[in-house]
C-alpha positions as CSV (number, residue, x, y, z in Angstrom):
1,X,118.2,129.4,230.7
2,X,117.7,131.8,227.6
3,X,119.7,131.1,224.8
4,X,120.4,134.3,222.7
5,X,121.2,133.1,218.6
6,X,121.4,135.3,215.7
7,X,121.3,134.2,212.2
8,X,124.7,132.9,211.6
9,X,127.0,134.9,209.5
10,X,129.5,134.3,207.3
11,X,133.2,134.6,207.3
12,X,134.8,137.6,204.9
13,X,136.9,134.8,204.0
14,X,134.5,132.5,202.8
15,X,134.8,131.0,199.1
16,X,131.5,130.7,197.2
17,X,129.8,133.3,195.4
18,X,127.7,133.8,198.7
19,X,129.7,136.9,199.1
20,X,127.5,138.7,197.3
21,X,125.4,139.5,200.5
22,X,126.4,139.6,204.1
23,X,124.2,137.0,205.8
24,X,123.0,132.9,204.9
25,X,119.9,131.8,206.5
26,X,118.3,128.7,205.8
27,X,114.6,129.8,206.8
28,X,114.7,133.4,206.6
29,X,113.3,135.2,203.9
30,X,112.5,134.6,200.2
31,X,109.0,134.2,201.1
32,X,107.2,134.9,198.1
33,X,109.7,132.2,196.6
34,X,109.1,128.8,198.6
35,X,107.5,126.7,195.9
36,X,110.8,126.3,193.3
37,X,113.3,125.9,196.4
38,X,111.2,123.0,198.0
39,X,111.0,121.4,194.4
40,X,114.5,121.5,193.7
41,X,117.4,119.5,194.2
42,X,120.7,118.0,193.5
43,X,121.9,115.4,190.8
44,X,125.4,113.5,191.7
45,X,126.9,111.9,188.3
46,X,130.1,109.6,188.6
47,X,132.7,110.2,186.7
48,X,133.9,106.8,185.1
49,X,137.2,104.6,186.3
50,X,137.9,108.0,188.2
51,X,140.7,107.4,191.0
52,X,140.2,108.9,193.6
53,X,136.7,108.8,193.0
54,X,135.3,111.5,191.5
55,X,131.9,112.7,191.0
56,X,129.6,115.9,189.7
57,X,126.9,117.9,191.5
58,X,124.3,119.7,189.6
59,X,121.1,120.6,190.3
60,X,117.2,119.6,189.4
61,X,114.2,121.1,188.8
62,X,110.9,118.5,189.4
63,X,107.9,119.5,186.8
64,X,106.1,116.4,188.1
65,X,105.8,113.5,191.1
66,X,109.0,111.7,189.2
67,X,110.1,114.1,186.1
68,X,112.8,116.4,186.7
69,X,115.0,119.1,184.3
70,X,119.3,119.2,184.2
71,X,121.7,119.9,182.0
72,X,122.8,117.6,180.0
73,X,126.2,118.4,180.4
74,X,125.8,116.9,183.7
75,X,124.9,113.2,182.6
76,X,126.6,113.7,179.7
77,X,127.9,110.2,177.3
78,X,130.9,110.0,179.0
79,X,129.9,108.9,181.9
80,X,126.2,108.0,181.9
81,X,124.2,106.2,179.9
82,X,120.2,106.8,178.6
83,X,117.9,104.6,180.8
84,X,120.5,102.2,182.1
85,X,123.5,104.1,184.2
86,X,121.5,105.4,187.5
87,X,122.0,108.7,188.7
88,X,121.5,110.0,192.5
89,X,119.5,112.7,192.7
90,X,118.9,114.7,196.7
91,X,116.2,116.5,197.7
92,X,117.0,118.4,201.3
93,X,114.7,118.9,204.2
94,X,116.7,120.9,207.0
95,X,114.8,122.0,209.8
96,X,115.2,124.9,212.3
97,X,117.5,123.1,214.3
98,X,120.1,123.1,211.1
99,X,120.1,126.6,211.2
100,X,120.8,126.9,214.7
101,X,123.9,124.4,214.4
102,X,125.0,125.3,211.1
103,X,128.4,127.0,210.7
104,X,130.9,127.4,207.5
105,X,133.6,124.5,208.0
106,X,137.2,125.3,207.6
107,X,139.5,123.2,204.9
108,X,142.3,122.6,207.1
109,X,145.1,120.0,206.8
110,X,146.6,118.9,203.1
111,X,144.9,118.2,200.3
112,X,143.0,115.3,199.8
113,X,142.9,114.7,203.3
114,X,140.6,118.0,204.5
115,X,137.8,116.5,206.2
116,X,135.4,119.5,207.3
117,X,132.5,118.3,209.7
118,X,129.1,116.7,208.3
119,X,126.2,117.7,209.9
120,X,123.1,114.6,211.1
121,X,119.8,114.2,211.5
122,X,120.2,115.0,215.1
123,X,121.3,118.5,214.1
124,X,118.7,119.5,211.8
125,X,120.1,118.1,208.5
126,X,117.9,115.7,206.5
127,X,118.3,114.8,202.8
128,X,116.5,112.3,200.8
129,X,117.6,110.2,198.2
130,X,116.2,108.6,194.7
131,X,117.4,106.6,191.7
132,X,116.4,108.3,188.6
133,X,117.6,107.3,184.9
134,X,118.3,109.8,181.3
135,X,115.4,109.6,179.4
136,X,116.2,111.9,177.3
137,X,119.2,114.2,176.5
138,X,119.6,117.4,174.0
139,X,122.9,118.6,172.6
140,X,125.4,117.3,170.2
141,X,128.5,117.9,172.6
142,X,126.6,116.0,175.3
143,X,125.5,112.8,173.7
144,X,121.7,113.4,172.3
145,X,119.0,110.9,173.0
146,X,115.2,111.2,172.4
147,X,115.9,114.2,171.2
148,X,115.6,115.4,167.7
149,X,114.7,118.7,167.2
150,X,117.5,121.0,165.5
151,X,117.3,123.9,168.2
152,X,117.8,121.8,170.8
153,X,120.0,119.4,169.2
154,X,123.2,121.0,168.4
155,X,126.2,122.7,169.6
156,X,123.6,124.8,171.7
157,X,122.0,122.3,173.5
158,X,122.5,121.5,177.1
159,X,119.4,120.2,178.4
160,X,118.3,116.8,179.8
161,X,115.3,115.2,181.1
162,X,115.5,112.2,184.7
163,X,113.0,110.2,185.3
164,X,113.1,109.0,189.2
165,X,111.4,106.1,191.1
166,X,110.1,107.2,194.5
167,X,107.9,110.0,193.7
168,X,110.0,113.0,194.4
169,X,107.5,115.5,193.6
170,X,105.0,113.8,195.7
171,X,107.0,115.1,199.0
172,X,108.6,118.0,197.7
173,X,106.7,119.1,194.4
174,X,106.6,120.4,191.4
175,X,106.6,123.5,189.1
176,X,104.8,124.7,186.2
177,X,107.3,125.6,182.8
178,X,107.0,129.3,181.7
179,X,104.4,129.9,178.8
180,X,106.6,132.4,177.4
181,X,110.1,133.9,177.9
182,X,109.4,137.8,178.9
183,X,112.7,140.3,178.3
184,X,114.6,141.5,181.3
185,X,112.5,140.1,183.8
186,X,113.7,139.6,187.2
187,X,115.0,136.0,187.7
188,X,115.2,133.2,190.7
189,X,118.1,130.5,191.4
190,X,117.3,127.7,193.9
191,X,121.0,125.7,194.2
192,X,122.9,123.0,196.1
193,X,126.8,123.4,196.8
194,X,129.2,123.0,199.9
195,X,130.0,125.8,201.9
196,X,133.5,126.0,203.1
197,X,135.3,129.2,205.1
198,X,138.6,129.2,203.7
199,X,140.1,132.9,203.0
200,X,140.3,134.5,199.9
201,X,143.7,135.3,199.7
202,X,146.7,133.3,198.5
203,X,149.0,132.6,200.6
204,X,146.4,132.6,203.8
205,X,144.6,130.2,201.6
206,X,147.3,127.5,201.9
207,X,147.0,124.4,200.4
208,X,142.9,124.8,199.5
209,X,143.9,128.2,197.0
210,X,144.9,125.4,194.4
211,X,142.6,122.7,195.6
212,X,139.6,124.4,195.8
213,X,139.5,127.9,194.9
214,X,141.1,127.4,192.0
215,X,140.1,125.0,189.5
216,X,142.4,123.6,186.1
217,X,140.9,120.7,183.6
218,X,142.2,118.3,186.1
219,X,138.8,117.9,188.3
220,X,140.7,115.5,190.5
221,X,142.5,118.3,192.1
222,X,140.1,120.3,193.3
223,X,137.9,119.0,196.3
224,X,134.7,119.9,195.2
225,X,135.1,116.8,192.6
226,X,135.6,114.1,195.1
227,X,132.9,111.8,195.6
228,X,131.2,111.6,198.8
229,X,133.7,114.0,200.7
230,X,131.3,117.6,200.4
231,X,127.8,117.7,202.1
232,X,125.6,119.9,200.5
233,X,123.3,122.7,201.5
234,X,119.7,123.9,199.7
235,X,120.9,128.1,199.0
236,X,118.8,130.2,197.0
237,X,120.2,133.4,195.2
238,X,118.8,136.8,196.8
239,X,119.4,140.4,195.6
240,X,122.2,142.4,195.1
241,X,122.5,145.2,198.0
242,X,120.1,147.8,197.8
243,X,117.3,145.3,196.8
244,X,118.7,144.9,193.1
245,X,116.5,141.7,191.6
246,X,118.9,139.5,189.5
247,X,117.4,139.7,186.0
248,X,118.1,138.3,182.5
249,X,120.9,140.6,180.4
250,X,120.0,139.4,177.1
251,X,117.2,139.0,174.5
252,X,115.9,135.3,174.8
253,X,117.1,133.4,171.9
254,X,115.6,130.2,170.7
255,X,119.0,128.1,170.5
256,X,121.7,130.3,172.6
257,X,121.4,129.9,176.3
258,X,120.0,133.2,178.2
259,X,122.6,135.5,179.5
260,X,121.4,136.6,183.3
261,X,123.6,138.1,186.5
262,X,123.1,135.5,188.8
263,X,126.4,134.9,190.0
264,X,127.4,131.4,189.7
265,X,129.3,128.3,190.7
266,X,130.7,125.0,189.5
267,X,128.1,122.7,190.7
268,X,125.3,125.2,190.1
269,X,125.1,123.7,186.4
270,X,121.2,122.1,185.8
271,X,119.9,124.5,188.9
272,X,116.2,126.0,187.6
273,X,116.5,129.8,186.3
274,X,113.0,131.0,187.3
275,X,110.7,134.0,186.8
276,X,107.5,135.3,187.8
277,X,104.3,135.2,186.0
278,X,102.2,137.8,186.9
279,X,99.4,135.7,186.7
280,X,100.2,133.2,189.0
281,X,99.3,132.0,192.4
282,X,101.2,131.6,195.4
283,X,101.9,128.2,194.4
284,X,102.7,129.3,190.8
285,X,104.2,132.8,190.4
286,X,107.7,131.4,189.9
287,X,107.8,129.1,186.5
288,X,110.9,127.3,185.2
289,X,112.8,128.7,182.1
290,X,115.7,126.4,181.6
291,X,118.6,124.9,183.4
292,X,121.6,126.9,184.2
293,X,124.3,125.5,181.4
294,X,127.4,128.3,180.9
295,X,129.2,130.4,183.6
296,X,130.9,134.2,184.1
297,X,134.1,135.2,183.0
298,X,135.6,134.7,186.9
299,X,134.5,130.7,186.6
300,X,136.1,130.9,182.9
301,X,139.3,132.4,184.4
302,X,139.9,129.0,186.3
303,X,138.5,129.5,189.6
304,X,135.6,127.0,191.6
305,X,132.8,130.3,192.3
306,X,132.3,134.0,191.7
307,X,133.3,136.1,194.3
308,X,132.7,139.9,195.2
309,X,135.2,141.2,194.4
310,X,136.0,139.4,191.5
311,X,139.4,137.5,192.1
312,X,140.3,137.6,188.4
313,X,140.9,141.2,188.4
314,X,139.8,143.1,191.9
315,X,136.5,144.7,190.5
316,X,133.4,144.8,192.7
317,X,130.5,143.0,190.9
318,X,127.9,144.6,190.2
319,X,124.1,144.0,189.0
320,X,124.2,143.3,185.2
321,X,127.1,141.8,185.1
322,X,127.4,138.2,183.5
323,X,126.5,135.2,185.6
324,X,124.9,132.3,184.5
325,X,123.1,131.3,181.4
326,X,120.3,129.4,181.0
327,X,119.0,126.8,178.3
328,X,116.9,128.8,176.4
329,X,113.1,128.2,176.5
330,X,112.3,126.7,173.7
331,X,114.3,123.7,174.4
332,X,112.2,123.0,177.8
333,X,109.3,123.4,176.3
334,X,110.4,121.2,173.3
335,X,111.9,118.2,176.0
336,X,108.7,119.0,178.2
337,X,106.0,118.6,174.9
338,X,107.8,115.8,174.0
339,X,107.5,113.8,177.0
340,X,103.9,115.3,177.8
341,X,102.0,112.0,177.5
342,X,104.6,110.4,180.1
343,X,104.6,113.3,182.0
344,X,100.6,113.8,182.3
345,X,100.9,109.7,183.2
346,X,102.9,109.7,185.8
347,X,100.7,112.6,187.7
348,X,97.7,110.5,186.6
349,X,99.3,107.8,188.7
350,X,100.2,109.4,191.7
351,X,97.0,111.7,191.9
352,X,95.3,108.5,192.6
353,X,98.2,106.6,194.6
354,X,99.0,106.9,198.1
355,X,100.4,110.2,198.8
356,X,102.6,111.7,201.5
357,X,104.1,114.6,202.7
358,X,103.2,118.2,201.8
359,X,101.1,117.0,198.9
360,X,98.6,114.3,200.9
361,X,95.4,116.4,201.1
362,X,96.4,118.2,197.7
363,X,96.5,115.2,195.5
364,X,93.0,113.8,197.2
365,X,91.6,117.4,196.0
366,X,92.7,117.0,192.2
367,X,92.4,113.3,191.9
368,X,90.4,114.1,188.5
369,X,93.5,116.0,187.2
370,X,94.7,115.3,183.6
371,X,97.4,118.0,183.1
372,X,99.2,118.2,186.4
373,X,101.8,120.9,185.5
374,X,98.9,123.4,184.9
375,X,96.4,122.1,187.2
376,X,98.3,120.6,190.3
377,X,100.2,123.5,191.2
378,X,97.7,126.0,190.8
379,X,95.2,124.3,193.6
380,X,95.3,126.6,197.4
381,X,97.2,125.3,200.1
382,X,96.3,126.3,203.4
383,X,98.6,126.2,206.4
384,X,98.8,123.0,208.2
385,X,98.6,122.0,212.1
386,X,102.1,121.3,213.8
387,X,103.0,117.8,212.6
388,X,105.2,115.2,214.6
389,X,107.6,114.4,211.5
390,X,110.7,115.7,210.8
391,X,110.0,117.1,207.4
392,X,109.6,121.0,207.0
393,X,107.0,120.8,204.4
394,X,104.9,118.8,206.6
395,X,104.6,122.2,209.0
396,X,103.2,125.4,208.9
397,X,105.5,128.6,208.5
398,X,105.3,131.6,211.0
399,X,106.8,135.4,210.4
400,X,107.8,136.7,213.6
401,X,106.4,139.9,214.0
402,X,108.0,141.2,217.0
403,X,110.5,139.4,219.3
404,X,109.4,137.0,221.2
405,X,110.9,133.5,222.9
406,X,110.7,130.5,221.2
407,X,111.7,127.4,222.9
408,X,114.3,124.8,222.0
409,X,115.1,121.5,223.7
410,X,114.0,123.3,226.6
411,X,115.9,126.3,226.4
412,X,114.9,130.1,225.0
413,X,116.1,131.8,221.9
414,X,114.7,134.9,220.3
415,X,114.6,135.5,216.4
416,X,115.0,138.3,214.6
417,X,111.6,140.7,213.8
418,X,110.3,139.4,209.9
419,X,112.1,136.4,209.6
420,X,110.2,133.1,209.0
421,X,110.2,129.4,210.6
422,X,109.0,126.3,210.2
423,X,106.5,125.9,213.4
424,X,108.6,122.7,214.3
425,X,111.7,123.5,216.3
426,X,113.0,119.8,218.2
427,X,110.3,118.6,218.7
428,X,108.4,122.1,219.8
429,X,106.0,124.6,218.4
430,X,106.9,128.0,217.3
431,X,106.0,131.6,218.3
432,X,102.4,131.9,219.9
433,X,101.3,135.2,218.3
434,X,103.2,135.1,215.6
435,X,100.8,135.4,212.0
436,X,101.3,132.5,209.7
437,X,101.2,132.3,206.7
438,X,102.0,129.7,203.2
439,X,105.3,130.3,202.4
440,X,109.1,129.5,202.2
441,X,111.5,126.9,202.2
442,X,115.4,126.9,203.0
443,X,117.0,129.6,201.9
444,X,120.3,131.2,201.7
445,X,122.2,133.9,199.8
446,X,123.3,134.7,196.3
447,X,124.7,132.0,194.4
């Protein structure tokens, strides 16, 4: 039996700024980028004596086994506090067999009561989860704590550090922070949101145009803000059509966040801005700058996402147009210098702990380390034997070069020519000839 799959495609109708390209695949692509989207994650904050329950999504950034960057506005005072209130954060591990069974649920039914489809284990979808605490949190507005420097301190602040028990960054990793913030440059966006097909018009909308595409100041009308009802997926953003890069817009400031044209998302808030040092490895080219803290003028104008077109007014977007912002540089570096002696600790510890996952043979190699953000990173990592577990990182990646069948659960599928997989597929290896090489994680389209 040969079982023909393309990469899945999504609906014209679909809400999320993922309209900014044509196609979401989980595996495919973004290969020179696969060391910030495995280190990155997703923090879920309650919102206090909420009813119906209600809760935040905003991403994480890991800079070491149990460190890891947000916005503050995330955890912010009203709802969280430094070193006692724990937060959730989720670190995602789909496999191939997600992206076969993957599809864009419908919202269908009346508000509260959609319940779109989650996805299991069985069908490719595997998330971990930690406990992880404030230790620290920068920005007058937001509640500051442990942190004390006048840049990062006021009205402009938005920047918060977790500390996690588990050793996040043991399985998943960890990035370096950028030396320096260089003009213009090109820029990366590893995220975490739901993706729902619901149409982008009005009245075909129904019931989810005011519960979910739209959103007011009261959070417990729109869907996205109830606790536990969204599952969500690891995207990554991807150029604009005709191989546009996103870049920064604005000079980098020392207190004002960084004005780029990602296009952006409620519950993209905290996800690592990135760009590539030319000095780098393949483990290292992409670096951290900041969180993502502000939105566009389309999230301003009371909706969830940015679309393309723009619902606010009907105008295409185009490259160089706001998106997000991010915390300016100087305030990770500050947060990051602060907590350097914790920070170098906790690699310390784990270098010469028990490690597992992606990381085993790596941390053995560097067990002499002192200064894991600029030495644990940097160390080669060669392609791995096909592993038994159900963790991606664990496996080598292949690049089809030309089509060929690749077996699943005993049937036959052929991928597309220059997209890359994980070698495990249920259970089964992938393409015989194809070349492999280190490289990417899940990834999806522009945010």
């Amino acid at each position: 039996m040969t079982l023909t799959v393309s990469r899945p495609r999504l609906s014209p109708a679909l809400v999320t700024a993922l309209q900014v390209l044509e196609q979401v695949s989980f595996f495919s692509g973004v290969m020179s980028k696969p060391y910030p989207i495995q280190a990155t994650g997703a923090v879920i904050t309650p919102v206090l004596n909420s009813s119906p329950p209600q809760a935040g999504s905003c991403g994480v950034t890991f800079v070491s086994p149990n460190y890891a960057f947000t916005a503050a506005h995330c955890p912010d005072q009203l709802n969280i506090r430094p070193e006692i209130d724990p937060v959730t954060v989720q670190m995602f591990s789909p496999t191939v067999a997600f992206h076969l069974n993957w599809a864009a649920q419908p919202l269908t039914g009346t508000f509260p009561n959609y319940a779109p489809r989650f996805f299991g284990a069985a069908e490719g979808y595997h998330v971990d989860e930690y406990q992880c605490v404030v230790v620290a949190r920068c920005g007058s507005e937001w509640g500051n704590h442990n942190c004390t420097d006048p840049a990062a301190s006021g009205l402009d602040g938005d920047l918060a550090l977790l500390k996690c028990q588990g050793g996040p960054g043991n399985k998943y990793g960890y990035v370096n922070v950028a030396q320096q913030d260089v003009p213009l440059a090109d820029v990366f966006v590893p995220w975490k949101h739901e993706v729902y097909d619901v149409p982008l018009d009005e009245q075909a909308a129904g019931d989810a145009w005011d519960h979910y595409i739209r959103l007011t100041a009261d959070i417990d009308q729109n869907f996205h803000y109830l606790a536990g009802r969204n599952q969500l997926l690891p995207l990554a953003s991807t150029d604009y059509p005709g191989a546009i890069s996103p870049r920064k817009i604005a000079t980098p400031a020392v207190t004002a966040p960084v004005r780029t044209d990602v296009p952006v998302c409620h519950g993209g808030s905290g996800s690592g801005v990135f760009q590539k040092n030319p000095n780098g490895t393949d483990r290292t080219s992409w670096e951290l700058l900041g969180p993502a803290v502000t939105g566009d003028t389309e999230i301003n104008a009371g909706f969830l996402c940015a679309h393309a077109p723009q619902l606010d007014d009907g105008t295409p977007r185009q490259p160089g147009e706001l998106g997000s912002s991010y915390s300016p540089l100087y305030q990770t570096q500050y947060l990051f210098n602060s907590f350097i002696g914790d920070i170098q600790q906790d690699c310390r510890d784990n270098l010469l702990a028990p490690a597992s996952g992606l990381f085993k043979e790596l941390i053995q190699a560097v067990i002499s380390a002192i200064q894991c953000n600029a030495l644990f990173p940097s160390v080669p990592w060669e392609p791995k034997p096909v592993q038994s577990g159900t963790s991606p990182w664990d496996n080598d990646i292949v690049t089809v070069k030309a089509p060929q069948p690749v077996e699943v659960s005993g049937s036959n599928w052929w991928p597309e020519e220059g997209t890359a997989w994980r070698s495990r597929v249920a259970g089964r290896a992938a393409p015989s000839k194809s070349a492999r090489t280190p490289g990417s994680g899940p990834s999806s389209a522009a945010p």
